[in-house]
C-alpha positions as CSV (number, residue, x, y, z in Angstrom):
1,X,-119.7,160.0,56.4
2,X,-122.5,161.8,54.8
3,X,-123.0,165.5,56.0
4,X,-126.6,165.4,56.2
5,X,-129.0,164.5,58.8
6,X,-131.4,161.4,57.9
7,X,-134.2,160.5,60.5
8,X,-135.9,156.8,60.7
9,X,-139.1,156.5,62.2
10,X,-140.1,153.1,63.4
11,X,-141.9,151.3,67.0
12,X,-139.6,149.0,66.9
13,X,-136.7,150.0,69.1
14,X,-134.6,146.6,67.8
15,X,-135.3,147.6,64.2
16,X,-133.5,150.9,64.7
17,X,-130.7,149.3,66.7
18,X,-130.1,147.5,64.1
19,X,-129.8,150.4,61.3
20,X,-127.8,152.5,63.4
21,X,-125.4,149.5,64.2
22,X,-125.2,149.0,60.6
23,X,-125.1,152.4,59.4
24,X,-124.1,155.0,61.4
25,X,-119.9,155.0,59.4
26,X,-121.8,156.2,56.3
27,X,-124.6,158.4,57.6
28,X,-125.5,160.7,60.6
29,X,-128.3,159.5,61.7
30,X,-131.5,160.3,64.3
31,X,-134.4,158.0,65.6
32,X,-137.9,158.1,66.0
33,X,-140.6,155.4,68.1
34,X,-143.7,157.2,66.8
35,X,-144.6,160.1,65.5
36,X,-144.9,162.7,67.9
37,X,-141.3,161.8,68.7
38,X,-140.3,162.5,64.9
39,X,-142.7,165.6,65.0
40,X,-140.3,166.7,67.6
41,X,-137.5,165.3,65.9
42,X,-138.2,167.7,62.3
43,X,-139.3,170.7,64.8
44,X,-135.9,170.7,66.9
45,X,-133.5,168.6,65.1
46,X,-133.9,169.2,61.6
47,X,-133.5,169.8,58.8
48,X,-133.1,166.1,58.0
49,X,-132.2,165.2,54.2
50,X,-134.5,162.1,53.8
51,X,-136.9,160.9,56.3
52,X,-137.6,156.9,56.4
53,X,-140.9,156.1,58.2
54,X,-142.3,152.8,58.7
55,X,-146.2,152.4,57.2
56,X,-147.5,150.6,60.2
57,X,-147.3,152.6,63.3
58,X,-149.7,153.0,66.5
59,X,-152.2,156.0,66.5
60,X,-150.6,157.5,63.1
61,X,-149.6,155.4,59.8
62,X,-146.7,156.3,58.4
63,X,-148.9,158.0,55.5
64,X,-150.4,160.8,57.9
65,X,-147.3,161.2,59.2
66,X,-145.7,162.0,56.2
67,X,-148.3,164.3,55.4
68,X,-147.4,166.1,58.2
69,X,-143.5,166.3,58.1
70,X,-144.6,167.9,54.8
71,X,-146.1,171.2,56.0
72,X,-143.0,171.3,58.7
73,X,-139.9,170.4,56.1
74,X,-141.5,170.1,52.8
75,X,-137.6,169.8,51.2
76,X,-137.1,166.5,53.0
77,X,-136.8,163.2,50.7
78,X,-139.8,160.8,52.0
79,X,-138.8,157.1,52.1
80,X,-141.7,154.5,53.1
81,X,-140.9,151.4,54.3
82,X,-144.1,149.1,54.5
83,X,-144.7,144.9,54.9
84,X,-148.1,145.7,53.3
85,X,-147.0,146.0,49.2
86,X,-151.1,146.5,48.5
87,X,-152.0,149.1,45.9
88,X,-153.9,151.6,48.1
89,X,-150.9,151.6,50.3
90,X,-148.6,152.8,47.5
91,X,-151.2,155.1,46.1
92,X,-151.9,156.8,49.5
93,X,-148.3,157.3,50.2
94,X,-147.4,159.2,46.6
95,X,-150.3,161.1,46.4
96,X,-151.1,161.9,49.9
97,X,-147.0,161.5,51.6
98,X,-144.5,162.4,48.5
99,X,-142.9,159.4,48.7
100,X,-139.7,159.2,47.0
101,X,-138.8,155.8,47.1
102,X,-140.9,152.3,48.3
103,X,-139.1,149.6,50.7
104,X,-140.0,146.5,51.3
105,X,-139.7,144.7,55.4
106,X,-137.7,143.2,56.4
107,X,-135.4,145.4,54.6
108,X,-131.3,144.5,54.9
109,X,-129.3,147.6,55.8
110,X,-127.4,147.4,52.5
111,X,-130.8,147.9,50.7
112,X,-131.6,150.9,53.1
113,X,-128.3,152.3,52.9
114,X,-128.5,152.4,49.5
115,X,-132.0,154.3,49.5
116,X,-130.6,156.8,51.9
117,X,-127.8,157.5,49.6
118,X,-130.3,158.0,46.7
119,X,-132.6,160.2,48.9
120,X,-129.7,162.0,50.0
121,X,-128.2,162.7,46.1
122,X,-132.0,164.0,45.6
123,X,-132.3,166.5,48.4
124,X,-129.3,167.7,46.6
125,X,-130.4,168.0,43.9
126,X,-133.3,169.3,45.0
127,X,-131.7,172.4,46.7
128,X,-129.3,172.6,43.8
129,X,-132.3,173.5,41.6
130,X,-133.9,176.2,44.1
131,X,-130.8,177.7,44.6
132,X,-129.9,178.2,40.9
133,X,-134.1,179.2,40.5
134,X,-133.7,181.7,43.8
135,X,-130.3,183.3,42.1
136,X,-132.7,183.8,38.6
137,X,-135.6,185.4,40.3
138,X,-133.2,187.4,42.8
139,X,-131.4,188.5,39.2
140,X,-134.5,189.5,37.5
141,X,-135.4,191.6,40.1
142,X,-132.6,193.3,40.6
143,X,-132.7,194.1,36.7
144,X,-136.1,195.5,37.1
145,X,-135.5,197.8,39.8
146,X,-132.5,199.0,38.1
147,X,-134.4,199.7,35.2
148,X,-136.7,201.5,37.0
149,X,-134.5,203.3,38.8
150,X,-133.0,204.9,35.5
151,X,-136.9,205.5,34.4
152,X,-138.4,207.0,37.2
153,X,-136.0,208.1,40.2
154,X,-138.9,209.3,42.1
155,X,-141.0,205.8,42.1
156,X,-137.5,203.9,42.6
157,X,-136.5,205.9,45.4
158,X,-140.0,205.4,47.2
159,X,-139.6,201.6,46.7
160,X,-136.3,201.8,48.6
161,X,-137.6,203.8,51.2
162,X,-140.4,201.3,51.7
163,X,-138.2,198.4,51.2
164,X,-135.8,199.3,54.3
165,X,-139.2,200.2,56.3
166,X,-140.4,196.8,55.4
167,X,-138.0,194.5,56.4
168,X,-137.8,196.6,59.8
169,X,-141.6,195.8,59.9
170,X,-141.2,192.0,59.2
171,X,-138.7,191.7,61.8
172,X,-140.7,193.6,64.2
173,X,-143.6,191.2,63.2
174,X,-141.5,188.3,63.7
175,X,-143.3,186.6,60.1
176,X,-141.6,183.6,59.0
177,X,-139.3,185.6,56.1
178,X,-138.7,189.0,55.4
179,X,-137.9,188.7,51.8
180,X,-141.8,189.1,50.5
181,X,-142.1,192.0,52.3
182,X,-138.9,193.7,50.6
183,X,-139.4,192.5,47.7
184,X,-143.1,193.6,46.9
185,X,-142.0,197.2,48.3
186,X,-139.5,197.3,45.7
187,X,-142.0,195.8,42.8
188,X,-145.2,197.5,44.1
189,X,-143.4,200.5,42.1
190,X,-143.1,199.1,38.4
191,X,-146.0,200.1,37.1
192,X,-145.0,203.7,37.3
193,X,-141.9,203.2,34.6
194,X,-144.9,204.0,31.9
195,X,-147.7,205.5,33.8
196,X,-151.5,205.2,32.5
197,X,-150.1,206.0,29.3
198,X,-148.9,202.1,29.2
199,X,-150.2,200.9,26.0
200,X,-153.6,198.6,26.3
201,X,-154.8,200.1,29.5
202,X,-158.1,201.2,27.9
203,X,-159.8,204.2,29.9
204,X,-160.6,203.1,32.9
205,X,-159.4,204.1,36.1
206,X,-155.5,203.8,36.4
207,X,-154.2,201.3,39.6
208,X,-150.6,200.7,39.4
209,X,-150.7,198.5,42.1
210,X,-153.0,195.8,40.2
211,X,-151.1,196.2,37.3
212,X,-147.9,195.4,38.8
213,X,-148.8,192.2,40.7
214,X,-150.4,191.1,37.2
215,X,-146.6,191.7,36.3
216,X,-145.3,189.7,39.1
217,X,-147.1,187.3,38.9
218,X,-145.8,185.9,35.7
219,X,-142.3,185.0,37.9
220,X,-142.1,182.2,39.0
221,X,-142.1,181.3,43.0
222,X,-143.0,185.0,43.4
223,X,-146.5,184.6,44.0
224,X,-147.0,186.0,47.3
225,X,-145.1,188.8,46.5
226,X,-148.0,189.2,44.0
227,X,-150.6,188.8,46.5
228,X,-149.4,191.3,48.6
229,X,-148.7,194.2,46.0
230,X,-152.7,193.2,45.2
231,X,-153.6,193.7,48.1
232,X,-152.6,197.7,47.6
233,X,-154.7,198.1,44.5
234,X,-158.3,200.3,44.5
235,X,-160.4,196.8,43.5
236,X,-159.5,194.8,46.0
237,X,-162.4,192.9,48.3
238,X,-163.6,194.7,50.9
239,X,-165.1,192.1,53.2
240,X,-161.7,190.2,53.4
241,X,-159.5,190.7,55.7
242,X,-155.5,191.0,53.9
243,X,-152.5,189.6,55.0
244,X,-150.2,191.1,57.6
245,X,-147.4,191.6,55.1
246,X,-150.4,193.7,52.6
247,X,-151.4,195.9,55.9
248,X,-147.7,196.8,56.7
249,X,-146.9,197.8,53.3
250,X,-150.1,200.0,53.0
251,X,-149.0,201.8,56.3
252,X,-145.6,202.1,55.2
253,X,-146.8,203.5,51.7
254,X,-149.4,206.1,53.3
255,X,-146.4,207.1,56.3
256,X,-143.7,207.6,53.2
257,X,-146.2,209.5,51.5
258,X,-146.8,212.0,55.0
259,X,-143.2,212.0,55.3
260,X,-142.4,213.0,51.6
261,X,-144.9,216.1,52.7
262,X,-142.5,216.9,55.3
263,X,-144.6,215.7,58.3
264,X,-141.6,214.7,60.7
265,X,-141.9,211.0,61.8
266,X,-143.8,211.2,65.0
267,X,-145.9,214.0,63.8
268,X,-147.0,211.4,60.5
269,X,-147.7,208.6,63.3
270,X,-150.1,210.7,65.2
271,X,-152.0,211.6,61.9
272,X,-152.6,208.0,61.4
273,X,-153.5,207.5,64.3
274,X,-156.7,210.0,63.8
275,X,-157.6,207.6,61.0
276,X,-160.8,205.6,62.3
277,X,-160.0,203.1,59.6
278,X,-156.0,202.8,60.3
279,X,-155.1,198.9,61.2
280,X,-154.3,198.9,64.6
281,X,-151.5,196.3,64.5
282,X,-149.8,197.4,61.4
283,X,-149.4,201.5,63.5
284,X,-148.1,199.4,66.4
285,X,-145.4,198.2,64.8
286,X,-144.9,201.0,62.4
287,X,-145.1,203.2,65.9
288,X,-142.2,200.6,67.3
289,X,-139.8,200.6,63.8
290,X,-140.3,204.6,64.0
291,X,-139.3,205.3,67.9
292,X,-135.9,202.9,67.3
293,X,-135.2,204.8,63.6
294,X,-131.1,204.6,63.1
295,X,-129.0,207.8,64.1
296,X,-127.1,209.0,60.7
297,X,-124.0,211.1,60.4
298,X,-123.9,213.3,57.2
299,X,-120.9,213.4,54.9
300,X,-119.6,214.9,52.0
301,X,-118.6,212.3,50.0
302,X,-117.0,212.2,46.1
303,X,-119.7,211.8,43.5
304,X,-117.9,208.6,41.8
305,X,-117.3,207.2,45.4
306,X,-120.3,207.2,47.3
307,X,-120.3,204.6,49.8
308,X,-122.1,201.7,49.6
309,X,-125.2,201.4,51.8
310,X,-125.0,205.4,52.7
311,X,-128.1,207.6,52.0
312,X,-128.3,210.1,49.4
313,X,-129.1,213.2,51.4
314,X,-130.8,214.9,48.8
315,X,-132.2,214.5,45.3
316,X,-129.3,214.2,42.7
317,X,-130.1,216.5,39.5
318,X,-128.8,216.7,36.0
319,X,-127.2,219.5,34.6
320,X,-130.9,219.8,32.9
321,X,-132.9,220.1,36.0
322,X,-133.6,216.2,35.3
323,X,-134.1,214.1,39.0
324,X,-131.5,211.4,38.4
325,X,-131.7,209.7,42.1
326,X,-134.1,210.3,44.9
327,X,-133.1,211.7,48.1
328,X,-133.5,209.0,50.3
329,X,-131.9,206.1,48.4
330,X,-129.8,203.5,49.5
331,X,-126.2,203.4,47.3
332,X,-126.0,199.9,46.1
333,X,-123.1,199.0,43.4
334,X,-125.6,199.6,40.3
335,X,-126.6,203.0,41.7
336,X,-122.9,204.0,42.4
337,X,-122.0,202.7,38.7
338,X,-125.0,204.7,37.9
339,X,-123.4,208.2,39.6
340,X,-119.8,207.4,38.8
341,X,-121.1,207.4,34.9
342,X,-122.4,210.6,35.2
343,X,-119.8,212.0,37.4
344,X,-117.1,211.5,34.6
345,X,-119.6,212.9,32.0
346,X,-119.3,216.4,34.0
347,X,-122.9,215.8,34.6
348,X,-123.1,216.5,38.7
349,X,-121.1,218.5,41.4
350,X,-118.0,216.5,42.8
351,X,-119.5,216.0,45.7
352,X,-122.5,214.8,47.2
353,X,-124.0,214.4,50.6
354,X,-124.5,211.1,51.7
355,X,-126.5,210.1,55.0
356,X,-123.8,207.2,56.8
357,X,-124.8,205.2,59.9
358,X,-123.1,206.6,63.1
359,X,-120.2,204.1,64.6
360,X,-122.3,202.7,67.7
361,X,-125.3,202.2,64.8
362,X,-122.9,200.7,62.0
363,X,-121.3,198.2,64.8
364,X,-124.8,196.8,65.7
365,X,-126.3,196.7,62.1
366,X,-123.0,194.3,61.5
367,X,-123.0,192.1,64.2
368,X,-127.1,191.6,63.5
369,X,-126.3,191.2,59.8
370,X,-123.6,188.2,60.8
371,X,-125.8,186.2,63.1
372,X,-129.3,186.3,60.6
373,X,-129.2,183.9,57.8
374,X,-130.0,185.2,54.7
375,X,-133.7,184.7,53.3
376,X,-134.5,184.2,49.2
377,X,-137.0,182.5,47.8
378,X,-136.7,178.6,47.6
C-alpha cells in the first residue's frame, strides 16, 4: 500500500463505496460528499498526495473547488473526473484548477487506480525537485554569509544577531514560517562586503538595503526574502503599510543598533518606546522576545574547539589589530573551521570566551528544537 494520503471528492456516497471497496489494498484513502467536507478534509487531514474531485457537484463544481484546495495545499496532484468531456470544461479546469490528469465517468477502478498511481509518482516528483531546489538556495546562502563573514565581521556578526532575534520574533508572531525572517536578517547585510565603493553605484545616496534585495532577488524562490530586506531601504513608499516580517526586522535592526551602544536591553526598549513613529506591534513583541532572553554561562573554551552554537563573548582580533569575528556570533562549523585555521597559524590566544546556554536553558531549547519541523523554502 501506498504511503500517501489521496482524497476523492464525489455526492455520490455509492460512487465512493465503490472506489474504496476496490482500492483501498493499494492506497490509503479519505472521502469527501461535497466540498466543504473536503475543505475540512485538506485543513485537518492532509496533506493528501493527489486529490480526485468530481466536476458536477451541488453549490461548488469541481473547478471552484479545486481552485480552492489550491491556496490550502498548492503541492497536491489535481485529478478531475467529469461526464461532461466539453471544451470549456477542460479549459476551466487547467487554467483555473491545475488539473493534472482528465477522467472520464463512469470511470472503472482499474482506470482510477492507475491515475492515482500516476498522480502519486508526480507529487513525488514534485517534492523531489523542491527539496533538491530548497537544498541549492539553503547552499548558496550559506556561501554568502560565509563569505561575508570573512569580508566584514562586523556586518556578519550584526546579521547573526538579528537572525536569532528574528526567528524569536516569528515565533512570537506566530507567521506561517520563520525561515524569511532569518533569512533576510542574515542577507539584509551583503551589501556591506563592498560598501558605496561597489563599482557602478554612481553618486547618489548609498542604501545597502535596496541594493541587497536587488541581489536577492535574482535567487530563485527567495522573493519575499527580497521584499522584506526592501522594505528596510531609505526609498521605500511611504503611504504603504509593510509587511509584519519588514516591521520586525526594522525594530530588531534599530534595538541591535541601541544595544551595540551599550544601552542594556530594557533600557533600548524604553527608548523605542519614546519614538512617536515606533510600530506598536512590532515593540510588543520585541518587548515579549526581550523579557524571556536566554540565561548564558560564560566559559573559557580552546580557540580550535569552540563549541558549536556557543557565543563568542567578545570580538576575536588578529595579531594585527584586524576584527576577525564579532562578539556576539553564533559558532556554526564554517566559523569554527574559520578559528581553528587561525588558531594553528599562531594567529589568536588559546583560548577564548564563549557565551554557552545554562543546563535548564540548553534542556528546553532541545526538547523545542525536536518537536518543530524544520522550515526551508519549497
Amino acid at each position: 500500500m501506498s504511503e500517501h494520503t489521496v482524497l476523492l471528492v464525489d455526492d455520490e456516497p455509492n460512487v465512493l463505496q465503490g472506489y474504496q471497496r476496490a482500492l483501498r489494498k493499494r492506497f490509503r484513502l479519505e472521502t469527501a460528499l461535497c466540498s466543504e467536507e473536503a475543505l475540512t478534509a485538506v485543513n485537518f487531514l492532509g496533506p493528501f498526495a493527489v486529490i480526485v474531485s468530481d466536476m458536477n457537484m451541488p453549490r461548488e463544481n469541481g473547478v471552484q473547488l479545486l481552485q480552492k484546495i489550491i491556496a490550502r495545499s498548492p503541492d497536491s496532484v489535481r485529478i478531475m473526473l467529469t461526464g461532461n468531456a466539453d471544451q470549456q470544461t477542460a479549459v476551466d479546469a487547467v487554467n483555473l484548477g491545475g488539473v493534472f490528469r482528465f477522467l472520464n465517468k463512469p470511470c472503472s477502478p482499474e482506470q482510477l487506480g492507475d491515475a492515482l498511481q500516476a498522480g502519486i509518482d508526480e507529487y513525488i516528483r514534485r517534492r523531489t525537485e523542491q527539496q533538491l531546489i530548497a537544498e541549492t538556495v539553503n547552499g548558496v546562502v550559506r556561501l554568502l554569509c560565509d563569505v561575508l563573514g570573512v569580508a566584514n565581521p562586523a556586518a556578519f556578526g550584526r546579521g547573526s544577531r538579528l537572525k536569532r532575534l528574528m526567528s524569536e520574533l516569528a515565533a512570537a508572531a506566530r507567521l506561517p514560517e520563520a525561515w524569511p525572517c532569518e533569512m533576510a536578517a542574515m542577507l539584509s547585510q551583503i551589501a556591506f562586503v563592498a560598501g558605496p565603493q561597489l563599482p557602478g553605484l554612481g553618486g547618489g545616496e548609498w542604501d545597502p538595503y535596496a541594493l541587497a534585495a536587488r541581489w536577492i532577488a535574482e535567487v530563485p524562490r527567495l522573493h519575499e526574502v527580497a521584499e522584506i530586506v526592501g522594505w528596510q531601504g531609505s526609498s521605500v513608499p511611504e503611504n504603504e503599510q509593510p509587511p509584519l516580517a519588514a516591521r520586525l526586522l526594522r525594530i530588531a535592526r534599530v534595538y541591535d543598533e541601541l544595544i551595540e551602544e551599550d544601552f542594556t536591553p530594557a533600557l533600548a526598549i524604553a527608548q523605542l518606546a519614546t519614538d512617536d513613529e515606533v510600530d506598536e506591534q512590532a515593540l510588543s513583541l520585541l518587548a515579549g522576545v526581550v523579557d524571556r532572553e536566554p540565561q548564558y554561562e560564560l566559559r573559557q573554551c580552546p580557540a580550535n574547539d569552540m563549541p558549536i552554537g556557543s557565543l563568542l563573548a567578545a570580538d576575536v582580533l588578529a595579531l594585527d589589530g584586524r576584527l576577525l569575528v564579532k562578539a556576539g556570533q553564533e559558532i556554526t562549523p564554517s566559523l569554527r573551521i574559520h578559528l581553528q585555521q587561525h588558531a594553528t597559524q599562531g594567529c589568536l590566544p588559546a583560548y577564548l570566551g564563549a557565551l554557552t546556554l545554562v543546563e535548564e536553558e540548553r534542556a528546553g531549547a532541545a526538547d523545542a528544537a525536536a518537536s518543530a519541523p524544520a522550515a526551508v523554502p519549497a
